[in-house]
C-alpha atoms as an extended CHARMM CRD file, in Angstrom:
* protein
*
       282  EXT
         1         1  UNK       CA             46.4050000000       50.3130000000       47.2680000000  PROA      1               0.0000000000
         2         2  UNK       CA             44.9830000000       48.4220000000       44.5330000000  PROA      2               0.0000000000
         3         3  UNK       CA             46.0100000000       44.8860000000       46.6370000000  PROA      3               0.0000000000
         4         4  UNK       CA             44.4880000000       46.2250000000       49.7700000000  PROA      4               0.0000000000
         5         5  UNK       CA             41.2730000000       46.8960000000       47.6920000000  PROA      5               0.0000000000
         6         6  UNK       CA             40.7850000000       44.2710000000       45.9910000000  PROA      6               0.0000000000
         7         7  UNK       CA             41.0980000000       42.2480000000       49.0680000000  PROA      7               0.0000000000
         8         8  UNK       CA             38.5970000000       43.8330000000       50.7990000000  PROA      8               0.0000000000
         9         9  UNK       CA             36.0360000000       43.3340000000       47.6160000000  PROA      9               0.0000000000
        10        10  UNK       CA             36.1630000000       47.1780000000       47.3740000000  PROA      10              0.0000000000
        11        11  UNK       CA             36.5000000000       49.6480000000       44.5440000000  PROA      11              0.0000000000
        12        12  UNK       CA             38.9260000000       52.4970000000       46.6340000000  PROA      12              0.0000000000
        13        13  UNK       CA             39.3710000000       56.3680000000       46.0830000000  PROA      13              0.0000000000
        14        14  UNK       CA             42.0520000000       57.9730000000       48.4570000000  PROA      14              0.0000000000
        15        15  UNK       CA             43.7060000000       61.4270000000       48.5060000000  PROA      15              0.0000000000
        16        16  UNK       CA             46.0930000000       61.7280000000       51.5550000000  PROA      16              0.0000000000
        17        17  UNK       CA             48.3620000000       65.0010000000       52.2350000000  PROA      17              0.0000000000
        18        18  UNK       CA             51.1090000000       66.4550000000       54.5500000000  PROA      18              0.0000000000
        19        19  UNK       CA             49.1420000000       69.6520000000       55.9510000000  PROA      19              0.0000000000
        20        20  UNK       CA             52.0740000000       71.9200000000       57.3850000000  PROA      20              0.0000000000
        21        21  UNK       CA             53.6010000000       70.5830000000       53.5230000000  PROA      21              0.0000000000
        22        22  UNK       CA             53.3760000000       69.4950000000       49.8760000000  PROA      22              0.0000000000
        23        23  UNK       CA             53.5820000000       65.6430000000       49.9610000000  PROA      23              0.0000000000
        24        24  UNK       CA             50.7320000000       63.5940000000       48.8040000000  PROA      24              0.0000000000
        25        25  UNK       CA             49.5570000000       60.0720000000       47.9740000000  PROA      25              0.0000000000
        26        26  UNK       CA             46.8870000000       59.5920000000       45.5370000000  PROA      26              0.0000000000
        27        27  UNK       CA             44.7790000000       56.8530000000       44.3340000000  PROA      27              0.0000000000
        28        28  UNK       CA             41.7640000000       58.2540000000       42.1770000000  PROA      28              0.0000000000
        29        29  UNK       CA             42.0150000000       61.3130000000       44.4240000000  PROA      29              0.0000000000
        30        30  UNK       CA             39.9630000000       63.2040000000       41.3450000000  PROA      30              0.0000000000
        31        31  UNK       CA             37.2140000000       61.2160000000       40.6670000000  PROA      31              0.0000000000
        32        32  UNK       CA             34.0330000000       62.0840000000       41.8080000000  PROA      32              0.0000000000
        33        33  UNK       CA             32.5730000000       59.6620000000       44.8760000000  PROA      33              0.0000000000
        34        34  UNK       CA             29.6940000000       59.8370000000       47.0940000000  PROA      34              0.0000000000
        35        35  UNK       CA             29.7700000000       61.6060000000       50.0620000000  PROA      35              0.0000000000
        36        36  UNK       CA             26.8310000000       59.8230000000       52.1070000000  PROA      36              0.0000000000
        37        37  UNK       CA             27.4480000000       61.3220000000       56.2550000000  PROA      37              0.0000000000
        38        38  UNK       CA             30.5520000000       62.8310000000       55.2810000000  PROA      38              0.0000000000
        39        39  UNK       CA             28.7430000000       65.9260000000       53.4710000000  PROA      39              0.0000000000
        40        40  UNK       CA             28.1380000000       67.0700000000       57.8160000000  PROA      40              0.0000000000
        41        41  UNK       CA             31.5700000000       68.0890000000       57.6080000000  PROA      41              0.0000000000
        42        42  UNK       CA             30.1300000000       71.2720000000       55.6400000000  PROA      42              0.0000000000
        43        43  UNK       CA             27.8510000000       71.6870000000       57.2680000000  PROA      43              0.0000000000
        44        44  UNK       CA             29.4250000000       71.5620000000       60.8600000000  PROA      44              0.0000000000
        45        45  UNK       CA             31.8080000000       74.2330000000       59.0520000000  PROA      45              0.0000000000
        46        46  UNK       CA             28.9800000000       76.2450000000       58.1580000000  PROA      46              0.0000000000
        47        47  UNK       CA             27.6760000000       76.3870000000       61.7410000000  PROA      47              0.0000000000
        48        48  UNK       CA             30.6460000000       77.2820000000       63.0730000000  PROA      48              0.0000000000
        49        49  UNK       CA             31.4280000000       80.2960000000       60.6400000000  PROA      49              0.0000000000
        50        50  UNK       CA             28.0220000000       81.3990000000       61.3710000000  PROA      50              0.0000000000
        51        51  UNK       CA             28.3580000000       81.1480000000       65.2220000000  PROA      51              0.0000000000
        52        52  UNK       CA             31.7460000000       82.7410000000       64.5130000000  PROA      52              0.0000000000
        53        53  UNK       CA             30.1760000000       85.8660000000       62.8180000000  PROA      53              0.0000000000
        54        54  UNK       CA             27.2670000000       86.0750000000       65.0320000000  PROA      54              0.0000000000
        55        55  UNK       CA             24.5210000000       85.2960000000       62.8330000000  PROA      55              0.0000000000
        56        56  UNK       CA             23.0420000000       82.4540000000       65.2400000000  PROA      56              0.0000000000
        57        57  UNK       CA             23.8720000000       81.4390000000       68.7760000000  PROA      57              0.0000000000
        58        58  UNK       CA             25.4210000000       78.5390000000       69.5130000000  PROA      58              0.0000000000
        59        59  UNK       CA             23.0960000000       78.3380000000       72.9270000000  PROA      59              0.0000000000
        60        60  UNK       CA             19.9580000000       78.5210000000       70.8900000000  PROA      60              0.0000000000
        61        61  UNK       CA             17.4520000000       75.8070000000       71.4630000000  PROA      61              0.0000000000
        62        62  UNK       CA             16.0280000000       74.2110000000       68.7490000000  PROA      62              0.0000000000
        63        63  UNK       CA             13.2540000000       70.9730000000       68.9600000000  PROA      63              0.0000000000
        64        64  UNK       CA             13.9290000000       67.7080000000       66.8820000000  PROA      64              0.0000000000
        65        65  UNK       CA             10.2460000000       66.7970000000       66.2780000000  PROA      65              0.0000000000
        66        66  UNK       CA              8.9680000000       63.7910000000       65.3830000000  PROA      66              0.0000000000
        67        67  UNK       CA              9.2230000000       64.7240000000       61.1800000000  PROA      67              0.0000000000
        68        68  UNK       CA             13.1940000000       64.5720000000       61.5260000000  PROA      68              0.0000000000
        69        69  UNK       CA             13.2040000000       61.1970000000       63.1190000000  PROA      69              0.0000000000
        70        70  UNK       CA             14.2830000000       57.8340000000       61.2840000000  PROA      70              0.0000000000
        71        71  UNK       CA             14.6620000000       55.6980000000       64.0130000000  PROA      71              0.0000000000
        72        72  UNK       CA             18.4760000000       55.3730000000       63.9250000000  PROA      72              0.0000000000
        73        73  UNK       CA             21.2020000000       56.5920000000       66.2780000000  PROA      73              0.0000000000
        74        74  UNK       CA             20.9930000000       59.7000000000       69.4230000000  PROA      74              0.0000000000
        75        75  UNK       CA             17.8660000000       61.7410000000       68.6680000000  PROA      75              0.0000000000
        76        76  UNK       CA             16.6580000000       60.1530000000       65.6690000000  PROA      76              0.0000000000
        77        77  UNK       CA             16.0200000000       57.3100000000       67.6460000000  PROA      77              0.0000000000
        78        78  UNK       CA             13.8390000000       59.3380000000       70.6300000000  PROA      78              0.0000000000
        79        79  UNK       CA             10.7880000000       57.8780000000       71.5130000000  PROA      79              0.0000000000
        80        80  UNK       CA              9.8690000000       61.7140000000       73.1780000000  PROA      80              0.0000000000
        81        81  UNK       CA             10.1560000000       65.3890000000       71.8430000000  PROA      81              0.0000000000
        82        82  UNK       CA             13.4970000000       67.1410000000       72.5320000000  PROA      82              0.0000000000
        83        83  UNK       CA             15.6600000000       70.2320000000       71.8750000000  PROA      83              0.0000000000
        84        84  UNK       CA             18.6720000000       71.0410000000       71.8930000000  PROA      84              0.0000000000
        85        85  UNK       CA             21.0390000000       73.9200000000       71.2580000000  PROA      85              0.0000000000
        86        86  UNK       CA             22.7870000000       74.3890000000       67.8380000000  PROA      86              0.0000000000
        87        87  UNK       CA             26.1500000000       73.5370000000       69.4320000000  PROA      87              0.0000000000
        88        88  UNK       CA             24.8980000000       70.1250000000       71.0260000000  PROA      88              0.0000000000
        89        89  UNK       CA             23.2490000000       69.2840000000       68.0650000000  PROA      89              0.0000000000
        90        90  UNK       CA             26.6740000000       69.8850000000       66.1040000000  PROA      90              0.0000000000
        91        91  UNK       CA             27.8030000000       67.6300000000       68.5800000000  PROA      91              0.0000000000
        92        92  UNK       CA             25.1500000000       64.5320000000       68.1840000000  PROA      92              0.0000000000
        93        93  UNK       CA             25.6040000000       65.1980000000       64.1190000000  PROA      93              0.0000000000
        94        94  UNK       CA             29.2380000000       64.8170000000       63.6030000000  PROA      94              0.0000000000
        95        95  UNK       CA             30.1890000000       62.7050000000       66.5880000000  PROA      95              0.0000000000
        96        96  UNK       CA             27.1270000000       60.0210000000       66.0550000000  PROA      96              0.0000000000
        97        97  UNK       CA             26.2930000000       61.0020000000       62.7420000000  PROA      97              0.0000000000
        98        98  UNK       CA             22.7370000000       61.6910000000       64.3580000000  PROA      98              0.0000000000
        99        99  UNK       CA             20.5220000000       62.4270000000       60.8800000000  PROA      99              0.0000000000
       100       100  UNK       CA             17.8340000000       63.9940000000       62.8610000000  PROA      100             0.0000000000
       101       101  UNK       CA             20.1890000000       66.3920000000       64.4200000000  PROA      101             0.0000000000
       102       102  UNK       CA             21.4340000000       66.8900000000       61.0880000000  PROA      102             0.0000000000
       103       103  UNK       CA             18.8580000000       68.0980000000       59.4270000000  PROA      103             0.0000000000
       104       104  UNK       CA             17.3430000000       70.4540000000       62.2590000000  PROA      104             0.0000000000
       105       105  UNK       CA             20.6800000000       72.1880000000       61.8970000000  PROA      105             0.0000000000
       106       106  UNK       CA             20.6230000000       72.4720000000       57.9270000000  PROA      106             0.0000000000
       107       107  UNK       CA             17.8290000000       73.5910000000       58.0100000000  PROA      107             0.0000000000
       108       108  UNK       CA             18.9960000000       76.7600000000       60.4230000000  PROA      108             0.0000000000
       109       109  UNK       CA             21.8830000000       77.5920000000       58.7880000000  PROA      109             0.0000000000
       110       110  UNK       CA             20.6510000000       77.1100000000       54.9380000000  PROA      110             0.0000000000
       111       111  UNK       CA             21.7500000000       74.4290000000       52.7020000000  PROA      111             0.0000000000
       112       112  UNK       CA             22.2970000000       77.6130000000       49.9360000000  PROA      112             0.0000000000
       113       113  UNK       CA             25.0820000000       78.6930000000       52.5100000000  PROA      113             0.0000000000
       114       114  UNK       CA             26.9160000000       75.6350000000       52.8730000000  PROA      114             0.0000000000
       115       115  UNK       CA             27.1760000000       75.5070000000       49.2460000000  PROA      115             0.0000000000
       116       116  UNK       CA             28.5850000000       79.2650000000       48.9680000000  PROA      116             0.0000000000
       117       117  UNK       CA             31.1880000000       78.6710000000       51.2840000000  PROA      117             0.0000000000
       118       118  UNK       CA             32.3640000000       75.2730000000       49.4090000000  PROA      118             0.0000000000
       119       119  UNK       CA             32.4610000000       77.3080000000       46.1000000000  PROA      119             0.0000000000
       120       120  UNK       CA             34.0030000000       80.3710000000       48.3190000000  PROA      120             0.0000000000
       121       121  UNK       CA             37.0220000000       78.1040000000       49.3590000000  PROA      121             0.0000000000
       122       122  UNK       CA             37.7780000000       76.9180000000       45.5530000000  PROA      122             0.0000000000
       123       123  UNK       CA             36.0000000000       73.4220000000       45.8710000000  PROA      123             0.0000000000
       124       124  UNK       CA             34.5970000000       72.9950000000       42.8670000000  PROA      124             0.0000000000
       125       125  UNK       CA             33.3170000000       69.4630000000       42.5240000000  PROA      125             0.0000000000
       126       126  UNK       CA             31.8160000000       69.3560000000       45.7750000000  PROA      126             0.0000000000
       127       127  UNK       CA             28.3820000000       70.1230000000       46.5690000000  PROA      127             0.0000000000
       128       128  UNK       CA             25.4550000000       69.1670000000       49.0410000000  PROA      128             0.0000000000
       129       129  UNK       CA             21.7160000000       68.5900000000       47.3310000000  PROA      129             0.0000000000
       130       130  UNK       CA             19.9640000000       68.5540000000       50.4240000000  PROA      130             0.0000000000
       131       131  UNK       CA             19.5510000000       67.1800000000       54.1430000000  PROA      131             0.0000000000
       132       132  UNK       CA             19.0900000000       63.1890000000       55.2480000000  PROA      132             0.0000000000
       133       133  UNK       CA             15.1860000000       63.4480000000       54.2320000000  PROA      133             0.0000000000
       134       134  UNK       CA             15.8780000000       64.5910000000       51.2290000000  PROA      134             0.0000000000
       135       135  UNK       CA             18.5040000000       61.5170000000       50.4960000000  PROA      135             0.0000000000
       136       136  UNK       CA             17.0740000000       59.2690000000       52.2630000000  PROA      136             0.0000000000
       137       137  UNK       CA             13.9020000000       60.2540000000       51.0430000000  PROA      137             0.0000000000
       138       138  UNK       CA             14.8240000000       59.6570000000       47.2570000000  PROA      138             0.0000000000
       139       139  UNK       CA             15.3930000000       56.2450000000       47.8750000000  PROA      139             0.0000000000
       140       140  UNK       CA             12.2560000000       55.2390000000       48.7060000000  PROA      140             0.0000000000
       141       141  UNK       CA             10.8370000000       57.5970000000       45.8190000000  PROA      141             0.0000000000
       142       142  UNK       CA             12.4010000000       55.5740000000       43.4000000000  PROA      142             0.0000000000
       143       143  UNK       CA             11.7410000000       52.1400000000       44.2400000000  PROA      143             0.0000000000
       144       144  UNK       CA              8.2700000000       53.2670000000       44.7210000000  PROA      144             0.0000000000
       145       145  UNK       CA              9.0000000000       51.8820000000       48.3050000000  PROA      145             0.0000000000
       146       146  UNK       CA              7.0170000000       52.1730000000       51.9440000000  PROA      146             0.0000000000
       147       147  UNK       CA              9.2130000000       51.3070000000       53.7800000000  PROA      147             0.0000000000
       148       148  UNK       CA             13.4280000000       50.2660000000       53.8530000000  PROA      148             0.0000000000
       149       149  UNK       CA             12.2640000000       46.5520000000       54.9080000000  PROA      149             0.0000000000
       150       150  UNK       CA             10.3680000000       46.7200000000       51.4160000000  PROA      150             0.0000000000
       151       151  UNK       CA             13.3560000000       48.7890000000       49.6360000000  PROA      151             0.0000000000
       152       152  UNK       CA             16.2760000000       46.2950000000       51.0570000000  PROA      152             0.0000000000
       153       153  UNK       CA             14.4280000000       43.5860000000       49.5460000000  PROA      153             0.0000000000
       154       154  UNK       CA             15.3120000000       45.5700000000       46.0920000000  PROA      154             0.0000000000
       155       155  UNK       CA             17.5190000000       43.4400000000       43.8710000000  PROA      155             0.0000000000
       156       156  UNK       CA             20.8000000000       44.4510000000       43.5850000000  PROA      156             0.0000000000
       157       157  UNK       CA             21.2340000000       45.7310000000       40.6790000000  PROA      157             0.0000000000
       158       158  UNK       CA             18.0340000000       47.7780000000       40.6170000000  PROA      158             0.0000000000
       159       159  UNK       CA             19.4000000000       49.6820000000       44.2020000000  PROA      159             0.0000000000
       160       160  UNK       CA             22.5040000000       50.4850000000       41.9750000000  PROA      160             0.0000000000
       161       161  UNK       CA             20.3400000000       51.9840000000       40.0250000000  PROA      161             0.0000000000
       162       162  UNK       CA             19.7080000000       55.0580000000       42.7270000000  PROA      162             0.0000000000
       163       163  UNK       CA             20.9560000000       59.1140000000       42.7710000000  PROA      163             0.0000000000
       164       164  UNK       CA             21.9060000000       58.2020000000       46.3650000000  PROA      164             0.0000000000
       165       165  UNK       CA             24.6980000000       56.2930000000       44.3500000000  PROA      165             0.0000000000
       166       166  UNK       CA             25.5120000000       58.5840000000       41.5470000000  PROA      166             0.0000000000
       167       167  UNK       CA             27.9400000000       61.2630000000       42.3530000000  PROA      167             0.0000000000
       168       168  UNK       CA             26.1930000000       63.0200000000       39.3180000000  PROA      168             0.0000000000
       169       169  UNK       CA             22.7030000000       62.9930000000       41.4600000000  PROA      169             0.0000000000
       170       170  UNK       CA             23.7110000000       62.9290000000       44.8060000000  PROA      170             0.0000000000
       171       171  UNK       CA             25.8020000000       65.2050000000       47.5460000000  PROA      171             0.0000000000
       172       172  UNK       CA             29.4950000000       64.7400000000       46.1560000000  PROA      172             0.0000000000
       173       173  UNK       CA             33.2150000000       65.6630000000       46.3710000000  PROA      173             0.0000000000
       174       174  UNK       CA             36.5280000000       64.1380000000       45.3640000000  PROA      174             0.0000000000
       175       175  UNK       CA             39.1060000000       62.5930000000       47.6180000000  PROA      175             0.0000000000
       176       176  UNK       CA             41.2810000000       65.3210000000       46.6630000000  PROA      176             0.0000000000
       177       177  UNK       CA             38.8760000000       68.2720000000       47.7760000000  PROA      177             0.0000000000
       178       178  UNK       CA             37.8030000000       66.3880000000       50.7840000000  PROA      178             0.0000000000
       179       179  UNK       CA             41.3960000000       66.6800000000       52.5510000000  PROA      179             0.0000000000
       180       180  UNK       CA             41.9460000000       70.3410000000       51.0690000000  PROA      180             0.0000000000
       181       181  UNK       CA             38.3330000000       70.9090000000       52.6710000000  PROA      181             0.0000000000
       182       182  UNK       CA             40.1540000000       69.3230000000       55.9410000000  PROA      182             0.0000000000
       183       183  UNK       CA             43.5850000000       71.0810000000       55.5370000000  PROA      183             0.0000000000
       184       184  UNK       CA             42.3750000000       74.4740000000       55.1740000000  PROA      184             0.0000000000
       185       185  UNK       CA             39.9310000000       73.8490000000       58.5440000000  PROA      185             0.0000000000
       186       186  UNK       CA             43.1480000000       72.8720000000       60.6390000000  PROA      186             0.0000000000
       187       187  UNK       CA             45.3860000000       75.3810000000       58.5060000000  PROA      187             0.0000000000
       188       188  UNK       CA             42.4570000000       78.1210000000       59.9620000000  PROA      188             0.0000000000
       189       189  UNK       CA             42.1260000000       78.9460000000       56.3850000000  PROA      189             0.0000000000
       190       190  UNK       CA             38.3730000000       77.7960000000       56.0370000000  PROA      190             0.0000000000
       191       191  UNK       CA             37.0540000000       80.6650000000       57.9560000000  PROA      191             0.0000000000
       192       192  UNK       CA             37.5920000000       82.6130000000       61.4030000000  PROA      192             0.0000000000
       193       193  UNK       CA             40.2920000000       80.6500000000       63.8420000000  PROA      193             0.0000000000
       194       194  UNK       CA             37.7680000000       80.3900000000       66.2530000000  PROA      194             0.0000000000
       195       195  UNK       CA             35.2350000000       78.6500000000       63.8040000000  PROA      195             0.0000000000
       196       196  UNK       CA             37.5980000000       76.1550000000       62.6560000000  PROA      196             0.0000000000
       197       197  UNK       CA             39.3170000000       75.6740000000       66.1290000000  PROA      197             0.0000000000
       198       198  UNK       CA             35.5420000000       74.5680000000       67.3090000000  PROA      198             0.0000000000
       199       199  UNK       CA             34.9540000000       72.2580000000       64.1140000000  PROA      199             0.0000000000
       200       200  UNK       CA             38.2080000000       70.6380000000       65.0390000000  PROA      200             0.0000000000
       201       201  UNK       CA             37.1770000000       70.5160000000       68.6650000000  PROA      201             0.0000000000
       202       202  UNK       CA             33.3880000000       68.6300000000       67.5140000000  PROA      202             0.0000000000
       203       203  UNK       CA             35.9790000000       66.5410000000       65.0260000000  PROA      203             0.0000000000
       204       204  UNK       CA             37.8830000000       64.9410000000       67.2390000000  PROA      204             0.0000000000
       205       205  UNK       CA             34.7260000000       64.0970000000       69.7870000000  PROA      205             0.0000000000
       206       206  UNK       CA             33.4600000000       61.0860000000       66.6910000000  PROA      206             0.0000000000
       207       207  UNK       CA             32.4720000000       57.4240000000       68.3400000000  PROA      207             0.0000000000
       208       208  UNK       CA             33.4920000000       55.4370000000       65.7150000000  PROA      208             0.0000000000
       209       209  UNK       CA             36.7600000000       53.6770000000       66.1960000000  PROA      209             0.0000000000
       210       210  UNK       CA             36.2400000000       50.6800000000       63.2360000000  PROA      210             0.0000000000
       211       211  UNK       CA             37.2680000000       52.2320000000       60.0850000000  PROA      211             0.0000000000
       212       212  UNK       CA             40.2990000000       55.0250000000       59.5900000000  PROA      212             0.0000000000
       213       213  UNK       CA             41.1560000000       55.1000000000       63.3520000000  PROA      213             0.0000000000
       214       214  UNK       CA             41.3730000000       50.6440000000       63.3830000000  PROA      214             0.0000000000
       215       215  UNK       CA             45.1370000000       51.7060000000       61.3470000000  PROA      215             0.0000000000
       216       216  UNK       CA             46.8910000000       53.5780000000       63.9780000000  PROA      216             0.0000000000
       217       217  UNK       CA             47.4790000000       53.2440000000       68.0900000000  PROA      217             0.0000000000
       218       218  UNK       CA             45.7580000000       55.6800000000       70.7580000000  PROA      218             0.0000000000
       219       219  UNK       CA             49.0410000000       57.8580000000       70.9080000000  PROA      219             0.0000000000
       220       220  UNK       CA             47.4440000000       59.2160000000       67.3600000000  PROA      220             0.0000000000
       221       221  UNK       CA             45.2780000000       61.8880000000       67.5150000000  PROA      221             0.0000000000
       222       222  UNK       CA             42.1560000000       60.7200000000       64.9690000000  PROA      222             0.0000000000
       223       223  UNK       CA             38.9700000000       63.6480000000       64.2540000000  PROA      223             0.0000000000
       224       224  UNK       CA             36.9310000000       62.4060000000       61.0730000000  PROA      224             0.0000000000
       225       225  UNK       CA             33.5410000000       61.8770000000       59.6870000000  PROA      225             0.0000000000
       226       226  UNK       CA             32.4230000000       58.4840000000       58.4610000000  PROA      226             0.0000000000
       227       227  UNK       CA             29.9180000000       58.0480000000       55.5180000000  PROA      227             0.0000000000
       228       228  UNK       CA             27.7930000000       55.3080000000       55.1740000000  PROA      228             0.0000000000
       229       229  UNK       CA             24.9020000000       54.0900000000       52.7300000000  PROA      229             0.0000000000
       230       230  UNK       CA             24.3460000000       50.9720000000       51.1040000000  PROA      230             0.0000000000
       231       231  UNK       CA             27.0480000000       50.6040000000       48.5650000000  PROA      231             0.0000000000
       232       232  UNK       CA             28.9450000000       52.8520000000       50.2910000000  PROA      232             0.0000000000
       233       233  UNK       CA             31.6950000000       53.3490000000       52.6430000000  PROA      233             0.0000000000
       234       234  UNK       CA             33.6420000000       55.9960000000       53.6120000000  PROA      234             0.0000000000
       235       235  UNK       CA             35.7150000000       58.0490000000       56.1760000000  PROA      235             0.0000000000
       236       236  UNK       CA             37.8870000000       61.2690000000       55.8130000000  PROA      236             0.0000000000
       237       237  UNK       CA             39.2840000000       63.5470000000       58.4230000000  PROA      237             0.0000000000
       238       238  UNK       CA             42.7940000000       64.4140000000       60.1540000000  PROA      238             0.0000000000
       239       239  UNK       CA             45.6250000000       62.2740000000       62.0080000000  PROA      239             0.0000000000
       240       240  UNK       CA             48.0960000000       63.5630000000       64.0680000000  PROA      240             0.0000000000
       241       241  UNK       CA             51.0380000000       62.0050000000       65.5090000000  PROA      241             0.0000000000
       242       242  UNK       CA             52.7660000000       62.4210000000       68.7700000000  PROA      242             0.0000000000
       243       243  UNK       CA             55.7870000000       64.2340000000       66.8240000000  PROA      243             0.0000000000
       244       244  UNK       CA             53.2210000000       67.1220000000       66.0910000000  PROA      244             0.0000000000
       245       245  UNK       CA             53.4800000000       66.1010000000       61.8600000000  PROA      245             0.0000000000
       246       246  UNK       CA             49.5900000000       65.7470000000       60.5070000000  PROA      246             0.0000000000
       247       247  UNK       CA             47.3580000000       64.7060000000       57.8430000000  PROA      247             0.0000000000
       248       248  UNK       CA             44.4530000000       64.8620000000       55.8780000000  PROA      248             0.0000000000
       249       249  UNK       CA             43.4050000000       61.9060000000       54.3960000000  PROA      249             0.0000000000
       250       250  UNK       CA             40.2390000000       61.2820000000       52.6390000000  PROA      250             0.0000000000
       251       251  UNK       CA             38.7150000000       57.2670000000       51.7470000000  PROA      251             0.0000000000
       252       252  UNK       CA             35.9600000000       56.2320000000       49.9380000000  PROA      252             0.0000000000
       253       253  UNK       CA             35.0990000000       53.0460000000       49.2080000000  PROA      253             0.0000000000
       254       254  UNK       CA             32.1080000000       51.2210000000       46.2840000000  PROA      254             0.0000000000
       255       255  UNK       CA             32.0960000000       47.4250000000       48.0860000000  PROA      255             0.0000000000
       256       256  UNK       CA             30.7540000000       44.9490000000       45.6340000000  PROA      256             0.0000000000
       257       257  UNK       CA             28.5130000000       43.7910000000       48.8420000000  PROA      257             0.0000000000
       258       258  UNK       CA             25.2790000000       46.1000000000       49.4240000000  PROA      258             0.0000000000
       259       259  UNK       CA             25.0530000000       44.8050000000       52.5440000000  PROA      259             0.0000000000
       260       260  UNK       CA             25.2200000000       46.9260000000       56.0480000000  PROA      260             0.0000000000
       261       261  UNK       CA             27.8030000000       44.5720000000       58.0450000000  PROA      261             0.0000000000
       262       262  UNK       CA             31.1280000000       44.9950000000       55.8050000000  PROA      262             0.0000000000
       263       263  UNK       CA             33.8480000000       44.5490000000       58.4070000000  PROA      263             0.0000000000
       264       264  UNK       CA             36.5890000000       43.6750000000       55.3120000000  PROA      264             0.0000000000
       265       265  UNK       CA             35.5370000000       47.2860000000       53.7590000000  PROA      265             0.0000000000
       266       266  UNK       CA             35.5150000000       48.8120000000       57.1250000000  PROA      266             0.0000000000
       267       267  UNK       CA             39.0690000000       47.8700000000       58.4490000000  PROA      267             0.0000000000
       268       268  UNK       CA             40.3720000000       48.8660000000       54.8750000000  PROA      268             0.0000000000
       269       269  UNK       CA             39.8680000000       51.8560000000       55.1730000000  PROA      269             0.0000000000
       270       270  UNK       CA             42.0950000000       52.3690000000       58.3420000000  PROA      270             0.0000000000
       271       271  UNK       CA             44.7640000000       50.0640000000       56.7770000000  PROA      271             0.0000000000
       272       272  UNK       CA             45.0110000000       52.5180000000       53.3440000000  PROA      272             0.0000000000
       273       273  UNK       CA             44.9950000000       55.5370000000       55.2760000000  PROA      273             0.0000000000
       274       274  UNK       CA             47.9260000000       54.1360000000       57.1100000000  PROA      274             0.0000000000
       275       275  UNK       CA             50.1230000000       52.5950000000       54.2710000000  PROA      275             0.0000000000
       276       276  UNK       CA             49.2360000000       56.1910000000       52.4590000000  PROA      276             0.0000000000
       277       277  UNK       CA             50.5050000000       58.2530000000       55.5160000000  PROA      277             0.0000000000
       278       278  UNK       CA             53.6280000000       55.6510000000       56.3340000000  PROA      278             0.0000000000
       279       279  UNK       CA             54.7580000000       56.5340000000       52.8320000000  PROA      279             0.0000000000
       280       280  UNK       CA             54.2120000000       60.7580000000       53.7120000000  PROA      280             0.0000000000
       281       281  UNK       CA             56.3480000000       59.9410000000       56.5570000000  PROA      281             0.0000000000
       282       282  UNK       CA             58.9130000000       58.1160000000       54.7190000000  PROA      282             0.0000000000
């Protein structure tokens, strides 16, 4: 792990784990790292539990007005108004990482919640401070910033500087309680079966094949959550082989590089999550 890495001009955190056993491979699977996008997976949880119980609908239609909006990817990128029901915009948050859709649906289901249900299920060390605004919002705070042309023209070592890149002052986790987060969703330990059989369902629906899916062939089932943020890099979420074993495996990744285009961090994180889970399967 420490080769692959340092190759890739990365500083690497990775918790991998047998979830029908005991077998692990660790590699700072305690420390505390940054959870950037990956903090939806909460939150998709959260929905689901909710939907499960009967405290919202999953048909309810919701807009994503123009306030949610940062001109990225699916919705937040929509030149018009739209809505969309809580389920679809589950769907556009975990499977695009859509920020707008995001933070429409924290914003029904309670940020408070999410948080009560992480400490309900024994995770400790991770926690969510607040929706995309909110972190995306503190960056710009900061540096004191209009706009992210002016804030990307922030020297280095001033944006390392930011709470978006402290797991102190930021939405957090460990490696470690990201897969037991993951194994207890696909063990239908993390609430109601039919919750956690949907969050698996919206899991396995993700777009992005570059970074933990680049280490394995299409006969392997791949549902994850990337994370991204300058400085950051990061994917967690479950593989399963044709053979019916599976895994949770959880990477995050500091690249010396702040820039956006990292495709040595990027395919690293599909080659550690491999070499972790070709040593699980012996």
């Amino acid at each position: 792990m420490r080769e692959l890495f340092a190759a890739a001009e990365v500083e690497g955190f990775l918790h991998a784990r047998e979830i029908d056993g005991e077998r692990e491979v660790c590699h700072g699977a305690d420390d505390p790292v940054v959870l950037a996008s990956v903090f939806k997976i909460p939150i998709v949880l959260e929905y689901a539990r909710q939907a499960a119980a009967g405290l919202v609908s999953r048909t309810e239609r919701l807009p994503v007005t123009m306030e949610h909006r940062d001109g990225g990817i699916g919705t937040s990128g929509c030149a018009d108004e739209i809505e969309l029901s809580l389920r679809d915009l589950a769907l556009f948050m975990m499977s695009m990482s859509d920020n707008a859709a995001t933070d429409v649906l924290l914003e029904k289901v309670g940020v408070e919640r999410v948080n009560a249900t992480l400490a309900g299920l024994g995770l400790k060390a991770t926690r969510l401070v607040g929706d995309c605004r909110v972190l995306l919002g503190s960056v710009l705070s900061e540096l004191g910033a209009d706009s992210w042309e002016e804030a990307a023209a922030t020297p280095p070592e001033v944006l390392r500087t930011l709470s978006v890149l402290d797991p102190a002052r930021t939405s957090a986790s460990t490696p470690r309680e990201t897969t037991t987060l993951l194994a207890k969703i696909w063990r239908d330990e993390a609430g109601p079966p039919q919750a956690c059989a949907e969050v698996r369902q919206i899991m396995e629906r993700q777009v992005w094949p570059h970074r933990l899916s680049s280490g394995f062939g299409d006969d392997v089932r791949i549902s994850a959550k990337t994370g991204t943020i300058f400085g950051i890099r990061n994917e967690a979420g479950v593989v399963e082989y044709p053979d019916g074993r599976r895994y949770a495996v959880a990477v995050y990744l500091r690249p010396r590089s702040l820039g956006f285009r990292l495709p040595k961090a990027d395919a690293v994180i599909g080659a550690a999550a491999r070499e972790a889970l070709d040593e699980l399967r012996g």
